[in-house]
C-alpha angles and dihedrals in degrees: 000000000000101000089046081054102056100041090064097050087049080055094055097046090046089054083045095048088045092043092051094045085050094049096037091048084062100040098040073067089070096012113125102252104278082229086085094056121092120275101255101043088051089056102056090035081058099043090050098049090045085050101053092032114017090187090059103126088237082069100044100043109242132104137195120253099258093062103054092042089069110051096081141061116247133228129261150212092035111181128177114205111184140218129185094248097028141016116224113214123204138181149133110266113222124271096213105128092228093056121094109181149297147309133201126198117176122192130175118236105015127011119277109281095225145354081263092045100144093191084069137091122237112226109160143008115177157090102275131098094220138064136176103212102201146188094036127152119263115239089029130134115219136194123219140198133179125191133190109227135185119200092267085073105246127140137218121226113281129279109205147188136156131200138153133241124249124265101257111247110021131109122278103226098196082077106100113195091149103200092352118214113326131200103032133009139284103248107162132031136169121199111221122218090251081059090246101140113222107206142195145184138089105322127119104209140358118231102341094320124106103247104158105208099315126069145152121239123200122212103260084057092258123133113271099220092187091069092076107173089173112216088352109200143349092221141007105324116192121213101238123174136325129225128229093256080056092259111156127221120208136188157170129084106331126131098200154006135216078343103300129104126285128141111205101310127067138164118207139190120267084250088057101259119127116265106229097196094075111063114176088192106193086359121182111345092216137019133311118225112180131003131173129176133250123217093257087065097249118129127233110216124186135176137097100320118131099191128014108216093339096315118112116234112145115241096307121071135149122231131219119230088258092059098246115119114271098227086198089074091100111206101137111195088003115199126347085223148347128358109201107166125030128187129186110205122219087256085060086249107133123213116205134189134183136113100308128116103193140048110192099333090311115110108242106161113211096321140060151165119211132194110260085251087062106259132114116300095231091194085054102103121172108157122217086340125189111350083223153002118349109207107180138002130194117186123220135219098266093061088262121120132204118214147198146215145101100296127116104198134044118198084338096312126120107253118152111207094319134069139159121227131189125239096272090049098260119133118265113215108195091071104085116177088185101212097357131217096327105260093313128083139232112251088195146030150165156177121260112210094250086056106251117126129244109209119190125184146103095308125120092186142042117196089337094317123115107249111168094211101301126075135153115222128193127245084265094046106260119132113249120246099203094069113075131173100171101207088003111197125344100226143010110332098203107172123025126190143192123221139211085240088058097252141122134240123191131168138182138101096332108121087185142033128202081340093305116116114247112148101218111326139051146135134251144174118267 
């Protein structure tokens, strides 16, 4: 009786055991991740199922997609702001203890279809809230996930957003410069750290309000009023150079600013007023061209002076913070004629370029480095150099520069108005601009973040294209067919940024840009 006892209740607990796996195996398939349970119930959950069904994926260690996309707690807030050139993705991470950081997949036509979608690409992994997707194609749509992760390797559902990229080269609406500056160009312009724009040159106001020569723009192209520089100045001003407390040099051949004194350097407030503890007294006794500060504070000024405040210096002096000559700057008999483009290097040693051919007896044909003490760079070589006048010179990541000018050789070799030199001033020649910019020069350039180079200037053509003084190049020297700005700008494009938001602002005597009206700034996709 015992044994057929027990037999019958074996029976009972066998139908039980197969009822419940039945029932398990369908609803594992809805079922919250076991992971959330506490440990002790997971565990037994685990050890029966393995029991009744060892190939379970609980046993092998595997799970389907579905599962591990839904242990963790997403992120939130995801927004996708486009460029033409890169797309910046921004949201909050979770605060959930477990998990560890993110994870990006980008795909091209749908979102990815999982956190192990091998048709996607892999952009991120990592901790931050913030990512700057590159290198991407302009006038392309782009799919986005973003997964929370722990270091167990499980995902959280997926947090997504699309969004295409902006057509290169043309104008960014969103820029709002109203009438622009009317009544002369734009010539100069700093971008400060907080991306407002301080700008000099020959207008008279900016979009309906008196701003003589000297203004503030904020980032959406708007007027900053609470940059007030009064009556500004009584002739062209040319944005120079900001210090680190935000104080702004100016310079060119003004007499005075806001009515007081000032012969052709000033230094104002960041809220436009003069600084009065920088007096420049007699000051340059002709224009300055180009400046640029050291790390010490003090400013480098060039351009066809010939004294600062009585003292002879030769076109090229540096400034103490007080505005009076440092006598220890030690350039002896300076340049033999115009600076017109200075750069001070991160070491505090300055670069300069014009139409000189000397720097204190010593041939320097059209470049030069100095010391940051002002005397010849002895490890600067650069051979026989530009045949003439260097106009302009960017620098690039890798310590190179490219420059500008009117001249057609460099150290013998045929080079029309552009040329790339290494970082001690020999020619590279594996930078070939083909024909060049057509008999005229680039003012400004940059590097783009994915390395190719943004020229402005007086051209219409770039290695016989028609390039209406802007073009993008790329790192050989080619112009770069993505970017296209059909009739491009209708005058001089003399300064030329780049912006968090991957955009470009330039500024100077175009009163038009791809037919649209601008006066003299706007901002465009690169």
């Amino acid at each position: 009786m015992e044994s057929r006892n027990y037999s019958l209740i074996s029976s009972y607990i066998n139908i039980a055991l197969y009822i419940f796996t039945v029932i398990c195996t369908s609803a594992c398939e809805i079922m919250p991740s076991i992971d959330k349970l506490p440990i002790h119930e997971a565990l037994e959950i685990r050890a029966f199922i393995c029991l009744t069904d060892a190939s379970s994926n609980l046993c092998n260690g595997s799970s389907n997609s579905t599962e591990s996309e839904v242990s963790l707690s997403p992120v939130t807030g995801l927004t996708a702001t486009p460029s033409s050139i890169f797309v910046r993705l921004q949201w909050t991470n979770s605060t959930e203890p477990s998990v560890s950081g993110v994870k990006i997949l980008r795909k091209l036509g749908a979102f990815p279809e999982s956190a192990n979608d091998a048709s996607a690409t892999e952009v991120y992994t990592g901790s931050n809230s913030e990512f700057l997707d590159s290198g991407l194609t302009s006038s392309t749509s782009y799919f986005y996930s973003v997964y929370s992760t722990n270091t167990a390797g499980a995902f959280s559902q997926a947090s997504q957003v699309t969004t295409t990229t902006n057509a290169s080269g043309g104008i960014d609406p969103s820029f709002n410069q109203g009438t622009g500056a009317i009544g002369g160009a734009i010539l100069s312009a700093i971008l400060q750290p907080d991306e407002k724009i301080v700008v000099g040159g020959d207008f008279t106001t900016y979009n309906g309000v008196s701003r003589s020569r000297v203004a503030r723009i904020l980032v959406d192209g708007a007027l900053d009023t609470s940059f007030d520089p009064g009556t500004g100045t009584n002739s062209r001003a040319s944005a120079l150079d900001i210090t680190s407390d935000g104080k702004i040099y100016i310079g060119d051949n003004f007499t005075l600013y806001n009515g007081v004194t000032r012969n052709g350097l000033a230094r104002l407030l960041p809220n436009g007023d003069l600084d009065l503890t920088f007096d420049p007294l007699l000051g340059p006794d002709n224009r300055i061209r180009a400046a640029g500060l050291q790390s010490n504070g003090k400013l480098i000024i060039g351009g066809m002076f010939l004294n600062y405040n009585g003292t002879p210096v030769n076109r090229i002096a540096r400034v103490n913070t007080d505005g009076s000559i440092d006598p220890t700057f030690m350039i002896g008999t300076g340049a033999n004629a115009l600076i017109r483009d200075i750069y001070v290097m991160p070491d505090d040693k300055i670069w300069i370029s014009g139409d000189f051919n000397s720097f204190n007896g010593s041939a320097k044909p059209y470049i030069n480095r100095l010391m940051p003490d002002g005397s010849n760079d002895p490890s600067f070589t650069p051979g026989g150099g530009p045949n003439s006048t260097v106009t302009s010179q960017c620098f690039l990541s890798d310590g190179s520069s490219i420059i500008s000018g009117i001249f057609n050789t460099v150290s013998g070799t045929p080079r029309l108005n552009l040329a790339k030199l290494t970082p001690n001033g020999a020619l590279d020649p594996s930078f070939d601009p083909g024909t060049g910019l057509g008999g005229s020069t680039f003012i400004n350039c940059l590097e783009l973040p994915d390395k190719t180079i943004f020229g402005v200037g007086t051209f219409t053509t770039y290695n016989g294209q028609t390039r209406n003084r802007v073009v993008k190049i790329l790192p050989s020297g080619a112009i770069d067919p993505s970017f296209n700005p059909i009739s491009g700008a209708s005058g001089e494009v003399a300064r030329v940024f780049f912006t968090s938001t991957g955009k470009l602002v330039i500024t100077g005597s175009l009163t038009s840009y791809d037919g649209a009206t601008v006066n003299r700034i706007t901002r465009i996709f690169p």
